[in-house]
N, C-alpha and C positions, 0 to 999 in steps of 0.2 A: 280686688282690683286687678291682681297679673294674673288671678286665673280667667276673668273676666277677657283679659286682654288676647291669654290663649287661646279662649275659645272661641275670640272671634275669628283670630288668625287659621282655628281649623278650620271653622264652617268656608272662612271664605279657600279656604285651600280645596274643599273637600268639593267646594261648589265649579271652580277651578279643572277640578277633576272631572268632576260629571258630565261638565259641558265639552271638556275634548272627548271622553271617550262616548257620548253622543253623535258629536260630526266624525269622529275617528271611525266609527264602525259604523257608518252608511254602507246598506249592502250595496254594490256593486255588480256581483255575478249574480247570473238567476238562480234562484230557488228553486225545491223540487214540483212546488206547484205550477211553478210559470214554463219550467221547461215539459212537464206533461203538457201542457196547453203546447207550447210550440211541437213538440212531438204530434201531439193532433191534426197540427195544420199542418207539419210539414209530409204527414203520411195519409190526411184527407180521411181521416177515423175517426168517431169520440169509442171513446173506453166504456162511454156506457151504452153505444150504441143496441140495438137486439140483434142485429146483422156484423158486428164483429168478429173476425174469425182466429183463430189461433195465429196466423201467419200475419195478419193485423194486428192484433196484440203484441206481438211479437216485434214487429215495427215500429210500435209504440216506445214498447220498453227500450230499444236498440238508440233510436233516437233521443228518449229522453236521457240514458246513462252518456250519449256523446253529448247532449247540453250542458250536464252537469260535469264533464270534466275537461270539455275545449274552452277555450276563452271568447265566447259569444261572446258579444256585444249586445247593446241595448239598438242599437241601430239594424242590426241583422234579426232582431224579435219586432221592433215596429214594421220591418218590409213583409216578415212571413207572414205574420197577425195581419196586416191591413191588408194585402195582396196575395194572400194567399200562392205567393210565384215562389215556392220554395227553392228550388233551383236555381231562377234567376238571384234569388236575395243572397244565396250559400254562393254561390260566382261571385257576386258584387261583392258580399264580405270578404271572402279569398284576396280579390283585387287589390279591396283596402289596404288589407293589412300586407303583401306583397306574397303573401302564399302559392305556390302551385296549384291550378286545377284539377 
């Protein structure tokens, strides 16, 4: 019966657990797949294009390594992805967040 009683007390503990470290660890910043896609758009390349050239590669990569380590937002990846206005999108987010141009 009390060990009966402990084990319920685990599961529900354990269940407890699961569910915050579930919502707790929503990714938030992008990934390296979504920032290659933004890199794409924002340098106007696919990577697997046949007409890509080292210097575009290279844009690539430059851009994706600054996705992965600035604090993009999801709202500066739906302006470049839908509008492809990278420029304009990378201004408006500066704006936002109160940054320098």
């Amino acid at each position: 019966m009390k060990m009966a009683r402990l084990r319920a007390k685990a599961l529900l503990l354990l269940g407890t657990l699961s569910a915050s470290l579930l919502t707790g660890c929503e990714r938030k910043a992008p990934g390296p797949e979504e920032c290659t896609q933004f890199a794409e758009a924002v340098t106007g390349a696919q990577r697997n294009s046949p007409w890509l050239t080292p210097e575009l590669q290279a844009a690539i990569e430059v851009e994706t390594r600054r996705c992965l380590t600035a604090p993009y937002d999801r709202e500066l990846f739906r302006c470049v992805l839908a509008t492809r206005q990278a420029r304009l999108c990378l201004t408006s987010f500066q704006l936002r967040k109160g940054q320098p141009g």
